[in-house]
N, C-alpha and C positions, 0 to 999 in steps of 0.2 A: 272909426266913424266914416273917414273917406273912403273905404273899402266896402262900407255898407250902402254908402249915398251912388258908388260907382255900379253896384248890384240891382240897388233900385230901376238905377235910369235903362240899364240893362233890360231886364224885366218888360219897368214900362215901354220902350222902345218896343220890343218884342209883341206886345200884345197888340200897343198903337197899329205898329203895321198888320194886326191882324183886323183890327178893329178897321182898318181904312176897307179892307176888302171886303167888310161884309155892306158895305155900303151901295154895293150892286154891284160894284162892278172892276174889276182884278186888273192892274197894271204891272206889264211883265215887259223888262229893260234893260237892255244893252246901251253901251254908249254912244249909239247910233241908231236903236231898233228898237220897235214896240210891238207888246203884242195886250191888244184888250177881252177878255172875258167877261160875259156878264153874268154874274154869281150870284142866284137869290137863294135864298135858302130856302127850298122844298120846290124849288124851280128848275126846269132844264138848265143845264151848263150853255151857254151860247157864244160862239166866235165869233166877235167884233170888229176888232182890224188888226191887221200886219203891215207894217212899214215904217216910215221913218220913225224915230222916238222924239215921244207926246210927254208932255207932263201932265202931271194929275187936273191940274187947272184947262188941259187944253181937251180934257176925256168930252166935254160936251158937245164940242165944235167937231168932233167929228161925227157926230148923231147929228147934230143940225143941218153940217156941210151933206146928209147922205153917204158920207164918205166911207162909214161904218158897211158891217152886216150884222143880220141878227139871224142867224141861223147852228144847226144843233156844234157843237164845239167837239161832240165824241160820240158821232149817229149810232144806232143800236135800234137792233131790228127788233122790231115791238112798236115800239114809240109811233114810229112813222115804217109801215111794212113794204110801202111802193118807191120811197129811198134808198138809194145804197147804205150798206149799213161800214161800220169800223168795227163793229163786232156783235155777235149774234152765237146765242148759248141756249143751249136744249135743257133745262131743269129736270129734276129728277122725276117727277110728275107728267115730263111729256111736251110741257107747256115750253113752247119757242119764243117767247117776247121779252121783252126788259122794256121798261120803263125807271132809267134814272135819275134821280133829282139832287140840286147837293145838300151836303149834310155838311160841310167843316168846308172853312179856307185856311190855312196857314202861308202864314211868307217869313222865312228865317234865313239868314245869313250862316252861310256855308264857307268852305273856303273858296276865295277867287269869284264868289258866286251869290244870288241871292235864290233858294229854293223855293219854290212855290208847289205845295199842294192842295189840290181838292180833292174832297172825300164826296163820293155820290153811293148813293143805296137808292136800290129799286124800292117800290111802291108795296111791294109785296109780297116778295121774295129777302130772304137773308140773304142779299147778293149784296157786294161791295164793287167800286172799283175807283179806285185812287191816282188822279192826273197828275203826273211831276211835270213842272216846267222850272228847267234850272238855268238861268238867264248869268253870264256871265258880265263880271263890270268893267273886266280889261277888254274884254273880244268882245265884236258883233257875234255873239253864236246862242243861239238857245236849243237847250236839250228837253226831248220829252219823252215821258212814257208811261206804261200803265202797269197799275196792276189789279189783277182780278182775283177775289175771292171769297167765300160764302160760309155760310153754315148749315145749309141743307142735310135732311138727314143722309141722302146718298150722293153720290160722285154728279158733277153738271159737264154738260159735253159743250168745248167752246170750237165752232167750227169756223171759225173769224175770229180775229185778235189781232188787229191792227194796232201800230204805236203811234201812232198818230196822223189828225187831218187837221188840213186849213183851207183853206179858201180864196180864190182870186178873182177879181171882178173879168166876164168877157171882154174881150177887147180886142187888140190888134197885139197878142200873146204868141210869145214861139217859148215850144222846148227845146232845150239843148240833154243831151243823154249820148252814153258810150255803151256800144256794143264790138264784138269780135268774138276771135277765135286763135286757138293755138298759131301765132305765129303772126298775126293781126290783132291786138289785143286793142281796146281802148279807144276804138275808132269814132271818130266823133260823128254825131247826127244831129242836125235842128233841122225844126219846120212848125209853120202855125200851127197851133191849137185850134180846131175845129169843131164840130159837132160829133156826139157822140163818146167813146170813150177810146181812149190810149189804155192801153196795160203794157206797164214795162218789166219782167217775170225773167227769173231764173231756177233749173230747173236740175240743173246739176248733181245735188246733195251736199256735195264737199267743197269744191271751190266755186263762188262768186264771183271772180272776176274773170271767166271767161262767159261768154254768150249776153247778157244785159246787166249792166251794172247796176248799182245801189243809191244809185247818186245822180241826180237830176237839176238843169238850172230852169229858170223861168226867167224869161225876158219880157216887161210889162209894157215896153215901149216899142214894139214890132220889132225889127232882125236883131238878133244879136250883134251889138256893138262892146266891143273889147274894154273901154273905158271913158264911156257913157251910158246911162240907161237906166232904171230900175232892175235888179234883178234879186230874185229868190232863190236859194241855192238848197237843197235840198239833200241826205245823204244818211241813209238807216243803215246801223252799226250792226250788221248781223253776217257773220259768213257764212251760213247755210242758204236755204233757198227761202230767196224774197222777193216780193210785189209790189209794184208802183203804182196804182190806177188815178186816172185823172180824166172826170167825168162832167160833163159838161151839163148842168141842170137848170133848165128854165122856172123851177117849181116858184111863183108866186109874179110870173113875169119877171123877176130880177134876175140877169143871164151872171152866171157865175160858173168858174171851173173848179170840181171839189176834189182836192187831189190826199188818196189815202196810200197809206206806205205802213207795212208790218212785213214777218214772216210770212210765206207761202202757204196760204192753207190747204193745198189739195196734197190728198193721201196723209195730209196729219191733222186732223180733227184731237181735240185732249181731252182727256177724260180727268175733269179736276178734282180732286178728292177735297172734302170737306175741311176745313180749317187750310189747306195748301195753299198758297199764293203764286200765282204765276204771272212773271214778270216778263215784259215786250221787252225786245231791244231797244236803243237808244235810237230816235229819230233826231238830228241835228239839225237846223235851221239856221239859216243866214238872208241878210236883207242889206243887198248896198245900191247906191244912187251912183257907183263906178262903175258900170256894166260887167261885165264876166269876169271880168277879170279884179275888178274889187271884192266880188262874193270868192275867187280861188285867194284873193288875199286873206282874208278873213278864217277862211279854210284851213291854210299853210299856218296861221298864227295857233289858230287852233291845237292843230295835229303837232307843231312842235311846241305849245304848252301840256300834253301829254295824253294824246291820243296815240302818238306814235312815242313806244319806249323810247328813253338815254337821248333824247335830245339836245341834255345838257352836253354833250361830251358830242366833238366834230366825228364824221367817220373816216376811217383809213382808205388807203389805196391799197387795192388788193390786185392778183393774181389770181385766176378759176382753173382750174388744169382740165375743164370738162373738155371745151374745144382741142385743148392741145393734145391732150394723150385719149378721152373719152375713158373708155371703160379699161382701159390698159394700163390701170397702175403698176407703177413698177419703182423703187427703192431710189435706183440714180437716177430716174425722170425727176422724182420729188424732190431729189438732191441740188439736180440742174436747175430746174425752174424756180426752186426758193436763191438760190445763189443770183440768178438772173436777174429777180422781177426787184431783188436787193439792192444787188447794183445800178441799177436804172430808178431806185428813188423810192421802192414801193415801200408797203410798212405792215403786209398781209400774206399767206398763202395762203389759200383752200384745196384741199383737198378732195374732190368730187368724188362721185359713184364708183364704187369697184375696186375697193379696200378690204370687204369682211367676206364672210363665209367660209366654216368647215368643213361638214357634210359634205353641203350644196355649195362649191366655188360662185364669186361672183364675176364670170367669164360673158355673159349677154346677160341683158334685162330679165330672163325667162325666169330668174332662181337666185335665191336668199334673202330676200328681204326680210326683216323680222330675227335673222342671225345675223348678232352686233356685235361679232368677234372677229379678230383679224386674221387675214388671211396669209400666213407666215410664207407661204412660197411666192407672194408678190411683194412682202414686208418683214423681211427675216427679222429687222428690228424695233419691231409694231410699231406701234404709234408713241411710244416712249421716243424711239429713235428718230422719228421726224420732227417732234418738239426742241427735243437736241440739236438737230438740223437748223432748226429754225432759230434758236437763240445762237447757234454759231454765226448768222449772217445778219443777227440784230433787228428781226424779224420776228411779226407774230404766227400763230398756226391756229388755222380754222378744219374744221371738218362737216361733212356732209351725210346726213340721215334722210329716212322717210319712214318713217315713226309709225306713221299710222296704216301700213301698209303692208300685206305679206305676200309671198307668191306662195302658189299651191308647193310648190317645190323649195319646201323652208323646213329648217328645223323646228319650228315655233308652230305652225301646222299640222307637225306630225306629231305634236306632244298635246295640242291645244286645237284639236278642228272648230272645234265649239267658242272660239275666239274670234270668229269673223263671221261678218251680217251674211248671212244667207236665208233663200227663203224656203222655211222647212224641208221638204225632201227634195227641193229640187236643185239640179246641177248645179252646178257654181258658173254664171258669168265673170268671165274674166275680160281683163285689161291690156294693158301693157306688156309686152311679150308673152302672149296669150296666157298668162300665169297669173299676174297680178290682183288682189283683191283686196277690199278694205277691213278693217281690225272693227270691232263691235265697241267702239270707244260710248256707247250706251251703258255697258257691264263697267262694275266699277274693280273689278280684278284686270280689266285690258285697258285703263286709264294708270291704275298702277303699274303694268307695264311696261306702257308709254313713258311714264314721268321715271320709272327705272332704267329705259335707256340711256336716256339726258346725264339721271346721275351717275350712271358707274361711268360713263366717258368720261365728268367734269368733276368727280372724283378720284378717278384713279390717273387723270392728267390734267393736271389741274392749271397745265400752260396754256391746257384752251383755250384761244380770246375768242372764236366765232363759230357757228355753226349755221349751217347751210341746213333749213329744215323745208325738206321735198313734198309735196304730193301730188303723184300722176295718176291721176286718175278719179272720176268719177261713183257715186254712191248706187254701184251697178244691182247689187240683191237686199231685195226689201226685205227684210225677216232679219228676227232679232233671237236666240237663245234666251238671251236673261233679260228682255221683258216680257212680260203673261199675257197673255192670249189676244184680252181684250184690252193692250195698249200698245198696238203694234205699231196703231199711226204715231207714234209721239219718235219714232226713230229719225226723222228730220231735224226733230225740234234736239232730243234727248243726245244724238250726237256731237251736237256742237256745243250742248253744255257740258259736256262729256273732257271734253276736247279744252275748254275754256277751265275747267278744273285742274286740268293737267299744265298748262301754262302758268295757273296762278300758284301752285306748289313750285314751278319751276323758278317763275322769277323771286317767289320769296327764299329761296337757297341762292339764286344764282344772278342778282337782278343786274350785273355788271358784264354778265357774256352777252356779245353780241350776238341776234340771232335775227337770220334773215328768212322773211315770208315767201314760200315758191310755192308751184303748182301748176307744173307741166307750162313754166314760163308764168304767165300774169297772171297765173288764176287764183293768187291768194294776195292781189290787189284789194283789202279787202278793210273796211274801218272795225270789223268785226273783228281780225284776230291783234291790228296794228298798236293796240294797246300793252300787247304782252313780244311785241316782235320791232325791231330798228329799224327795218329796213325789208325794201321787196323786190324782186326780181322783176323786172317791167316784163321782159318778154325773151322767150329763147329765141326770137329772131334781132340778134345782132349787128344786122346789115345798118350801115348808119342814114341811109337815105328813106329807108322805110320805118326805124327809129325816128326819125325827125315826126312821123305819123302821130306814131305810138307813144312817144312821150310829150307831145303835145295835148294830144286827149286826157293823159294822167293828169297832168299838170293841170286838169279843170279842178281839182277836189284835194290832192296831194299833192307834200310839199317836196323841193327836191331833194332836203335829206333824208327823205326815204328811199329814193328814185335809185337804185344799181342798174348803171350804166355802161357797160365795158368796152373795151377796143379788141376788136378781132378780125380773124386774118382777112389779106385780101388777094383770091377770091374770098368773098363770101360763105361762110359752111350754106346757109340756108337759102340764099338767092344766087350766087355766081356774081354777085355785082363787084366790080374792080373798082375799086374808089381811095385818092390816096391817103397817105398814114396820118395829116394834118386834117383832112378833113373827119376821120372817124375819133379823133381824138377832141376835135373841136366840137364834136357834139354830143361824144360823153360826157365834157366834163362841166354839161349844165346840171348834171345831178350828182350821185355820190360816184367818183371814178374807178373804173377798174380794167382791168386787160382779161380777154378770153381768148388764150392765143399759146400757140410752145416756142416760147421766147429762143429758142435756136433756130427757131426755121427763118428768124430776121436778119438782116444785113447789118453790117455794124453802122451803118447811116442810121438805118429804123431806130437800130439801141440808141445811138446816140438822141433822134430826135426825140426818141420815148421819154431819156431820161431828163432833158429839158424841157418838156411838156406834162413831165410830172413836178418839176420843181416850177414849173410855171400855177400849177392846178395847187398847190401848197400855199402861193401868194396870196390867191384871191378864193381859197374855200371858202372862210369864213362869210365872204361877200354870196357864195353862190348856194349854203348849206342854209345860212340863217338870213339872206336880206329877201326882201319885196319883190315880187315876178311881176314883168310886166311885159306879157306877149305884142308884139307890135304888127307882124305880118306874120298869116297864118299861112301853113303849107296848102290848106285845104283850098283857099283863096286862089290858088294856080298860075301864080305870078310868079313865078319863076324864081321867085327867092324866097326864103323865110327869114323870122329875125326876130327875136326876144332881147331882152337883160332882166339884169336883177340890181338893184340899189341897195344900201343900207338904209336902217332906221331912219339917220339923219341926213340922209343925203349927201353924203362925202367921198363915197366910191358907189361905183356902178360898174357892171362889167357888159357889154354890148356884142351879142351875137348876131350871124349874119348868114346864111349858106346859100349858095347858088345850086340851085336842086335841077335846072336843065339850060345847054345852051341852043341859041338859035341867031342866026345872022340878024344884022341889024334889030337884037332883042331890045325894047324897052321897057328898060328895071326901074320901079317906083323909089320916090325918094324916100326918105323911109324917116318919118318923125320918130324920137327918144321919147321917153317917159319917166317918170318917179325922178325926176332930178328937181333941184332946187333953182327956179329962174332967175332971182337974185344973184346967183353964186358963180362964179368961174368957174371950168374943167380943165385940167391937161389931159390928152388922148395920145394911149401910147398901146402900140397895136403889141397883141400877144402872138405864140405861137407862130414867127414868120414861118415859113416853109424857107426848108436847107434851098440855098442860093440866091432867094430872091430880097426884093430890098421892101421895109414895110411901105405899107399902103400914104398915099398922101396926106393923111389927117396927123401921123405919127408927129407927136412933141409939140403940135398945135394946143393951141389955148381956146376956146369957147366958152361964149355963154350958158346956164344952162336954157335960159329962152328961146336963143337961137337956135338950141338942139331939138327943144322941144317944141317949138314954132314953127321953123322953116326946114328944120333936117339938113340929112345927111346925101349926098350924092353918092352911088355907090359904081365902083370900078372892077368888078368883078366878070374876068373878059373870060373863062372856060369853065365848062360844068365841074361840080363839086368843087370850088374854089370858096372860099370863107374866110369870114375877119374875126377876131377875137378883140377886142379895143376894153383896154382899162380908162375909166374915168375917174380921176383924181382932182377932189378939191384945192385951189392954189386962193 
């Protein structure tokens, strides 16, 4: 009987909350966030408000206050044709309009979550399309997206297909957004909102995170401030090529900015076949009253509840052998350097580029990709024998692919030409030592491929703990073999689902190897693949003062245990900058640590500092993998220093960064206010990482408040460039 009376309430709960929706009007809730729909049934879908979370009681006071909008929630061209539209579809008949109205609300509890869909059908058309908003009740974060689909007698062409829009009242509005390039990734840009339209667009094919990124902040309250402010954090999970616009519309005299975000529609228009459903990537939203850096908190919570794989589980300190040996693998380098990076604390090796090829030796970039056999005369005792290596020094072993990628000069080319995008008769553009080209991961025979590389490595050595998964290079020839004629454009869209098929086969065999996102440096910085990947390469440019750029930009959207960070030589491989071994180490180890370097060419000083500055990065991971970021001075600022921490949950530790990025005579350095600490509570501060010979900074073994820290700050004594504090704070 209580089993039946428990089923009931079940049920009736179930329907109530559907029943509350059709009441006009949809409330959608985070523990800090709201978003309103007004939902009539045979009526346009309409966007209400976004911002702080309202209760059901308080839905009318924001119609009253004006506070509200009432404008279309999912625009579509038809409806209104001198609009931007979020999506706009040719019917089989010729006829270019929609007109949607909705038909169904549901609100049902998921896990973590509460899922909210509406069902809308055009007027006229057997056209459907279905809005998910999944509002989460631990995280400020809501997920949206769509899906479109019909029963027309023939195929409908969707040449727009956005994941989602909202809306933000004009005002004294800035954007914040990252752009760069190979070697610059992540670079930060804000500036008001003004008349007319932004588009922020990538154009790539393959990797997203180089050239404009996916992820966008809105600051409601004019400049961005770090931790104050309204802000709207914005961030569509798609790693092929995507669109940001944000459009500035007087329509009705209400000045409003209306900001739409999908896949890229130019050169991939779909041709949807009847009964198909095609579904938008995930658009994520966030809403915090902490300026920027509350919406990257929200972010960070996010991605390590499970946007970015194995969160539960901290990541190791590794070794890269790229910088140290490059392409010159050789037996006793792999020997030397797992022995080294051992000794000094580490708990990883990788193996980089230039292990395979039979044919075609992998001697330069120009040849083998695509042959994923070892290459016996730089490995007499393949990769069995460097696993044995690696458990002799109590060590794990990782290795390095690029899956998706072949050179003309490959075994897998000469057996399979018809396995890479080209467009029909013409030449093949190439990449990366002028060879390079991409795999038709479109074809579902070159996805089993792919996912057959992954397994015979992680099956026939099954010591693998990591793998280092590559892609240099861009989606250079449009033409596809194995799709027909007239569905050429879907090769943007069809690739990455391609790609996304091949990872979910991987991690259901494999879900416990680590596996890192790369892409000629940051360009698989990406919320699109980060679900099936631990971890990303921020950037091939390892210099730490140009790093302090670079991972500050990441750090708007991503959290640090995804962030690989390494220490490498100095000089610099990439800039020639001489900068000392505490400083490149002090600003690795705000994200995941690791060394990109040939641990022989160091001094036994270097070893020795390395190896206490790894067993210093083991005390306080936890605090810097899993607690609260809170940027306090930006490099961008040009103040001659920067400085972040990170806190715990409870506020019990915090770890306080600091770097002097130029000197100049009689310089004055800003005092620098703490954040995320508890005012109430004591601290001890006890400086990390001294540098060999000197004595710690004056705050060491001192007590403070946290008021004090976060009220009046910190005075800083940092008297030559690249000079830096590391300070642990401990609850007493």
């Amino acid at each position: 009987m209580r089993k039946f009376i428990c089923l009931f309430m079940v049920c009736f709960l179930s329907i109530a909350t559907t029943l509350r929706a059709w009441e006009g009007n949809v409330l959608i809730s985070t523990p800090n966030t709201s978003i309103i729909l007004s939902a009539t049934e045979g009526q346009q879908l309409r966007f209400s408000y976004f911002g702080e979370r309202i209760e059901e009681n308080q839905i009318h006071q924001v119609f009253d206050s004006w506070a509200g909008f009432h404008r279309p929630a999912y625009p579509v061209f038809g409806t209104s044709t001198y609009e931007i539209s979020a999506l706009h579809a040719v019917h089989a008949d010729g006829n270019q309009t929609l007109d949607l109205v909705v038909d169904k609300v549901e609100q049902n509890p998921v896990k973590d979550a509460i899922l909210t869909v509406i069902t809308m059908k055009d007027r006229v058309y057997p056209f459907t399309v279905k809005m998910y908003y999944k509002a989460y009740q631990q995280i400020d974060m809501i997920e949206t997206w769509v899906e479109v689909s019909h029963n027309e007698k023939k195929a409908v062409v969707l040449k727009r297909f956005d994941s989602g829009h909202f809306l933000i009242r004009r005002a004294d509005v800035w954007i914040s957004s990252l752009h760069g390039h190979w070697g610059a990734e992540t670079q930060l840009e804000s500036e008001p909102l003004v008349s007319g339209m932004k588009v922020i667009k990538n154009m790539d094919g393959i990797r997203n995170g180089l050239g404009d990124h996916s992820e966008v902040m809105f600051s409601l309250d004019g400049k961005p401030q770090e931790n104050s402010g309204r802000v709207i954090g914005a961030a569509l999970c798609w790693s092929g090529r995507t669109k940001i616009r944000v459009d500035m519309d007087d329509t009705f005299g209400r000045s409003v900015h209306s900001i739409f975000a999908g896949m890229n529609e130019e050169a991939s228009e779909y041709k949807l076949e009847p009964e198909e459903v095609f579904t938008t990537p995930v658009l994520a939203l966030t809403y915090s009253q902490e300026g920027i850096g509350g919406a990257s908190r929200n972010f960070h919570r996010w991605a390590r509840a499970g946007m970015v794989h194995g969160c539960d589980k901290p990541r190791d300190i590794l070794l890269n052998s790229w910088e140290g040996v490059y392409l010159n693998i050789k037996e006793p380098e792999m020997d030397q350097m797992m022995n080294d990076i051992a000794s000094m604390g580490g708990e990883l090796f990788v193996m980089d580029d230039g292990w395979f090829g039979r044919k075609y030796r992998r001697i330069n970039d120009n040849s083998s990709l695509g042959d994923w056999v070892v290459d016996t005369e730089k490995l007499p005792n393949g990769i069995q024998g460097l696993t044995d290596t690696a458990k002799k020094y109590g060590i794990k072993f990782g290795i390095w692919i690029e899956p998706e990628f072949t050179n003309t000069k490959s075994e897998l080319i000469d057996n399979h030409p018809d396995w890479v995008l080209r467009a029909g008769s013409r030449e093949l553009s190439c990449g990366r030592g002028g060879t390079q080209v991409a795999l038709d991961l479109c074809n579902p025979k070159v996805q089993d491929f792919v996912f057959h590389v992954v397994d015979t490595l992680l099956a026939n050595y099954p010591d693998i703990a990591y793998i280092k998964w590559d892609a240099n290079g861009e989606l250079l020839n449009y033409g596809s073999s194995y799709l027909p004629k007239d569905k050429q454009s879907h090769i943007y869209i069809d690739y990455h689902r391609g790609l996304v098929r091949v990872m979910e086969r991987i991690r259901a065999k494999y879900p416990d190897v680590v596996i890192q996102a790369c892409g000629s440096g940051g360009g698989r910085v990406s919320y699109g693949v980060m679900p099936y990947f631990d971890e990303f390469w921020v950037s091939d440019n390892t210099d730490a003062l140009q790093r302090l750029f670079i991972q500050w930009g990441t750090s708007y959207f991503y959290p640090s245990i995804a962030m690989a960070q390494h220490v490498s030589a100095s000089p610099n491989h990439q800039t020639g900058r001489v900068v000392p071994l505490k400083f490149r180490f002090d600003v690795a180890i705000t994200g995941r640590l690791g060394m990109e370097i040939q641990p022989k060419n160091m001094t036994d000083e270097e070893k020795d500092f390395s190896k206490k500055a790894i067993a210093t990065y083991k005390s306080i991971r936890p605090v810097i993998q899993y607690g609260d970021l809170y940027r306090l001075i930006s490099p961008y600022d040009r103040k001659g220093v920067t400085s972040m921490m990170y806190a715990t949950e409870d506020k019990s530790r915090a770890v306080f960064f600091v770097y002097k990025m130029e000197q100049f005579v009689n310089q004055l350095l800003p005092r620098i206010r703490m954040a995320g600490l508890d005012p109430k509570k004591n601290y001890k501060i006890r400086e990390l990482n001294v540098a060999p010979g000197a004595n710690p900074c004056f705050l060491n073994d001192r007590v403070f408040s946290g008021a004090l820290l976060m009220n009046t700050g910190i005075e800083l004594q940092l008297e030559r460039e690249y000079a830096s504090w590391v300070l642990e704070l401990t609850e007493i």
